[in-house]
N, C-alpha and C positions, 0 to 999 in steps of 0.2 A: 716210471719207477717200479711196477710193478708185471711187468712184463715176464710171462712163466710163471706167476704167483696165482695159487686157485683161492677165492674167499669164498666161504659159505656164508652169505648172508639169513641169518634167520630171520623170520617178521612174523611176530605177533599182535591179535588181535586187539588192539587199542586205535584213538586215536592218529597218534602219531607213525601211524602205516602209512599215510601216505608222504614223509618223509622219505622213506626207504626208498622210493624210487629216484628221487634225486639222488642218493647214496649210490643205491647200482650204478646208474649212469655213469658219476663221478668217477667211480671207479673203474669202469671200461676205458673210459678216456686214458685212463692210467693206464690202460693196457692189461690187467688183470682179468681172469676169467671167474666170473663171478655166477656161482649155485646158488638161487635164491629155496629157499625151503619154505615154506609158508604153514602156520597152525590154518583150522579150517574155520576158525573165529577172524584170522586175517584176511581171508575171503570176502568177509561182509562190508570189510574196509575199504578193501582194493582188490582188483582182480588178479588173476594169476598172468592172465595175455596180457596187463605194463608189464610185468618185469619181463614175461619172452621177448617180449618187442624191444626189450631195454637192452638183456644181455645177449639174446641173439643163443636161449638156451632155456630147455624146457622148465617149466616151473615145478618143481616138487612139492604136494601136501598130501597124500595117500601112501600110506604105508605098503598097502598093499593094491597099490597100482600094476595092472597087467602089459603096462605100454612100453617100458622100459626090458631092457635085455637080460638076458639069464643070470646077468650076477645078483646077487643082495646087492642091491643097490645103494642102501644107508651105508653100507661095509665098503662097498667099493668108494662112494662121494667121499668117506670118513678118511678112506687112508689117500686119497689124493690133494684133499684139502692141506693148505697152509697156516691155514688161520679162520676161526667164526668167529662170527660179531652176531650178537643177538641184538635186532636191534628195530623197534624200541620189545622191550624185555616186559608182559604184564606182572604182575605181583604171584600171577596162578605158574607163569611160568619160570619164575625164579623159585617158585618151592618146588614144583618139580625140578628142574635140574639139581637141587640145592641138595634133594635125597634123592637121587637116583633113579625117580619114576621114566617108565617110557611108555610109554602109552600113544606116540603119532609118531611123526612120521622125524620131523623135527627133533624133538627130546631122545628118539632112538638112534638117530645119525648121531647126535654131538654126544650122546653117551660115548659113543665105540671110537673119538677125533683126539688123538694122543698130541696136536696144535697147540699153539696159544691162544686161549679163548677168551672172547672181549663180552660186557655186557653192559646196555646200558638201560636202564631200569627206565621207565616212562608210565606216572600214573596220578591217581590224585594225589594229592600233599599228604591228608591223613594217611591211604593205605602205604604211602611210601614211609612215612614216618611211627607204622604202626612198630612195634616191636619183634613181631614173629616176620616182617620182611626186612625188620633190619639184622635180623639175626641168620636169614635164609642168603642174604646179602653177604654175612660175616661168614657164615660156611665157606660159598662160593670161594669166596677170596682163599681161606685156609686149602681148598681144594685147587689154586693155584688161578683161577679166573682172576681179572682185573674186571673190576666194575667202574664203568663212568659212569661220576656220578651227575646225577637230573640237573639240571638249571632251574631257576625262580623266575615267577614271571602270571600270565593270568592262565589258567587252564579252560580247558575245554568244555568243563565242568561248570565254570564261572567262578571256579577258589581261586584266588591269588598266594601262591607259593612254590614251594620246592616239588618238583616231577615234572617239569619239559622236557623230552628228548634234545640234548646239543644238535644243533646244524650239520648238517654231513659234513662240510669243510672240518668242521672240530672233530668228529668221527673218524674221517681219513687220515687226520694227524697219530691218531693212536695209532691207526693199521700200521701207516707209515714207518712208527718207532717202533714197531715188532718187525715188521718183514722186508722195510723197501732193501736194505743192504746188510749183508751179513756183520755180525759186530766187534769188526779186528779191533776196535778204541775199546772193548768192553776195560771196565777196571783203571783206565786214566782219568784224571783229571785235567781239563784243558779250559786253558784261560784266556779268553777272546774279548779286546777290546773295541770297540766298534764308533761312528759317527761323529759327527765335530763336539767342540766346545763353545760355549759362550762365555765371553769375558768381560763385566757388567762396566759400564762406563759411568751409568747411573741408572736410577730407576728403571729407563725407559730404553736404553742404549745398548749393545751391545757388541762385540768383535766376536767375528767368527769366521768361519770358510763353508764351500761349494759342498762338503763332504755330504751324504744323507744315508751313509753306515751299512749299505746295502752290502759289498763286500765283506764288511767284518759279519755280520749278519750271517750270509750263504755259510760262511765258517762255523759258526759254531751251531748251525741248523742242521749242518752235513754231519758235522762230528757227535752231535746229537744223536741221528740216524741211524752211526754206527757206533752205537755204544758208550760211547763216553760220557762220564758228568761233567757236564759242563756251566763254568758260569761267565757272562757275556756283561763289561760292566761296558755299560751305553749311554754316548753323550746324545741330547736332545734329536730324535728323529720320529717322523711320521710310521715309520715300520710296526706292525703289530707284534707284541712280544714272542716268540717260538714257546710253544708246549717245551714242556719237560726241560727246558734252559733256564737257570739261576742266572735272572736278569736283575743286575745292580744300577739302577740308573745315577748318575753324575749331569753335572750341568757345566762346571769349570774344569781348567786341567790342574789346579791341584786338589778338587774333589777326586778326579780321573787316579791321581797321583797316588793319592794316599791309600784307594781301593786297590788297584795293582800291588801295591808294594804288602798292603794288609792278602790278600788272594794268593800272590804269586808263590809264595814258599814252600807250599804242596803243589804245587802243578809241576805236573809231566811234560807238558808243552803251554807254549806262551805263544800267541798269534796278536800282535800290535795293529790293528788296521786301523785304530782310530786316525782319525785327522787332527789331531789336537792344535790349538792356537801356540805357533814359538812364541807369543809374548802377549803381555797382560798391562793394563793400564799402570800404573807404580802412583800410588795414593791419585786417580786424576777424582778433578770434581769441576762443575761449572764454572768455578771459580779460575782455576789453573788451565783453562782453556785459550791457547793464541789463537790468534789469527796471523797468518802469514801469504801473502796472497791469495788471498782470498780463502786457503785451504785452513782447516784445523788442525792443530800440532797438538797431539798426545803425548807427554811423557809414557813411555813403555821401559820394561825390562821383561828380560828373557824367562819364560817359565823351564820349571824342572825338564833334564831332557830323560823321560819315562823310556824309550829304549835304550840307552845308555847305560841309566841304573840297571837295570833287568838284565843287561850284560854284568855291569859288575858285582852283581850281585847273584848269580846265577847256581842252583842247586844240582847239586850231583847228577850226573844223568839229564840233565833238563833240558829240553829243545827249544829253542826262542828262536821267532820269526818276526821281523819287521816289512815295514811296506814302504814302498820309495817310488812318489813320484815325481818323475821329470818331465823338461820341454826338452832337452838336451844334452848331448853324452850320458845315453841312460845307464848304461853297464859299468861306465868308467865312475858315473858316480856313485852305480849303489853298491858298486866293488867298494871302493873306500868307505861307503857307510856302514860297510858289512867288518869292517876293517876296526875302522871306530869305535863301532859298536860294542863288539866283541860278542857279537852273534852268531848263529848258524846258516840263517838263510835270511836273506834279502828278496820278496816280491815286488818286482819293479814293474811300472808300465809307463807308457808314454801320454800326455796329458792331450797331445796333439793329435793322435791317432782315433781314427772313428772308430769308435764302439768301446774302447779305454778310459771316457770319462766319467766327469762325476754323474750319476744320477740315471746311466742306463743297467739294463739286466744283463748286460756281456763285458766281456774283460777280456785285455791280452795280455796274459802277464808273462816277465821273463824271471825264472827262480835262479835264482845267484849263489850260489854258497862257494865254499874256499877251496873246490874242486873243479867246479860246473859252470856254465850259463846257459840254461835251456831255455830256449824262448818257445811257449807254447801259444798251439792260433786261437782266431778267435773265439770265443765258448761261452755257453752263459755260465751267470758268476757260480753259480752250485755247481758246473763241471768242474768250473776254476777251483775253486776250493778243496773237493774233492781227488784236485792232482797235488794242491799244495799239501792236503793231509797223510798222501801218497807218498812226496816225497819225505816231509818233515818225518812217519814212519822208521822211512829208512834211515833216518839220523839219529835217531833212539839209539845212546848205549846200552 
């Protein structure tokens, strides 16, 4: 995802230095080419030879280093960079950046870096919580930085509270919502429903399906990505919530119901992947349970059908997409449900086909709308998504 993207990682002298190397790494994998710049207090933490060995690129802490080539070197790294992450960030070096000091090697690169710069503060609970670093923190931000902010937890110190550096995993997530794709959704609203329903039988019981929301998920992760607000209302799944996604969780389909209908009215694009239950017990209880050879007979009735409404209910300009899958005549049915509907696009795949079903990372989806049927191959589900947001795009009035 990062691929042709330069990050300056900075790392100061704390603790949580030797997090940073996990971070480099992570992000080479990404493909990213990553300037580590080091204060000369991060030294004492960790050496400069992990991060060469990491990124495969010399370690910078000397301002006035003689090893390096005739340019100014903080000038040249500053205007190649995409993006710095300071990180973990001490309390000395959030006041200096906060007024302008430069004094190493570090502070005078990210001075001269016209980027988006990330920081995330790592220290004890008091000094994080003191008032002149939460006010040096307040600067930063007015000065257009995003600060992440510490986690809780026991320090290193032996305090228990606020100033852990986040896990690189949670780190790369910000990178990712600044640089991985440029941001054509900036300014939209999109409304992503995701993963099955449960439908209570009784206490202990429940009716559901195969679905575990991983497609509706890559959706509204990608449109994340690029720009867009997004909120993802999600029935019961294992998936960990996506950064920066307004995730409404639901557990039935007329909780599912009622949140669409409350959501949908401002949104730009509507993406339906849920799996929802077509029906629901109709008053059952242990009581009104047969027996019929051998099998249990549930009275049911049909729940709301949520892409239906969304068609006929549909706001000026507004793109709605639903998902259709089948074992058989997939085109010809999700033609007519695209018909039905009174939708724009129909994602159909086949339930039968390897790498289409429920609960893998790859998708073959065919996009259908009242023009087309383009069957696209197989791809994991964030490329899928990524084509569906592609096209749905082009359907924007």
């Amino acid at each position: 995802m990062l691929k042709g993207k330069t990050i300056l990682l900075g790392v100061t002298g704390g603790i949580a230095a030797y997090k940073a190397a996990a971070l480099a790494s992570a992000l080479v994998k990404l493909h990213a080419a990553v300037e580590v710049v080091m204060t000369a207090n991060a030294t004492r933490f960790i050496t400069p030879l992990t991060f060469e060995q990491l990124t495969g690129r010399r370690t910078m802490v000397d301002t006035f280093d003689r090893n390096f080539s005739h340019q100014v070197e903080h000038i040249s790294l500053a205007t190649r960079t995409d993006l710095v992450l300071i990180a973990p960030a001490t309390a000395n070096v959030c006041a200096k950046l906060a007024h302008g000091l430069a004094d190493d090697m570090l502070t005078t690169t990210v001075l001269a870096c016209k980027c988006p710069k990330l920081i995330a503060p790592a220290m004890n609970t008091n000094m994080y919580e003191n008032p002149v670093t939460q006010d040096n923190l307040e600067i930063l931000r007015n000065y257009g930085w995003e600060v992440i902010e510490p986690t809780s937890g026991r320090l290193a110190c032996g305090a228990v509270g606020k100033g852990k550096m986040p896990e690189p995993e949670q780190l790369i997530q910000h990178i990712l919502h600044h640089i991985a794709f440029p941001h054509d959704l900036a300014g939209k609203k999109i409304l992503v429903t995701a993963g099955p329903t449960q439908e209570a039988l009784d206490p202990v019981r429940y009716l559901t399906n195969h679905s575990t929301g991983k497609m509706g998920y890559a959706i509204a992760k990608m449109a994340m990505l690029r720009g867009a607000d997004v909120t993802l209302i999600s029935g019961p799944t294992s998936i960990a919530p996506p950064l920066f996604v307004d995730v409404v969780p639901v557990v039935c389909a007329r909780e599912m119901y009622e949140q669409v209908v409350r959501h949908a009215i401002d949104s730009d694009m509507i993406f339906k992947a849920a799996a929802v239950a077509d029906y629901t017990p109709a008053g059952y209880s242990d009581e009104k349970m047969k027996k019929s050879d051998g099998e249990l007979s549930i009275p049911l009735e049909r729940t709301q059908d949520i892409l239906k409404y969304l068609g006929d209910h549909r706001q000026s300009g507004q793109v709605i997409c639903g998902f259709s899958m089948e074992t058989q005549d997939m085109v010809r049915n999700s033609q007519t449900k695209l018909e039905k509907k009174g939708v724009d696009m129909i994602c159909a795949n086949n339930l039968k086909q390897d790498g289409a079903g429920f609960g893998v990372d790859t998708n073959i989806i065919t996009l259908i709308t009242k023009e087309s049927v383009d069957q696209l191959p197989l791809l994991s589900k964030e490329d899928v998504a990524n084509a569906i947001l592609d096209r749905a795009i082009s359907l924007l009035g």
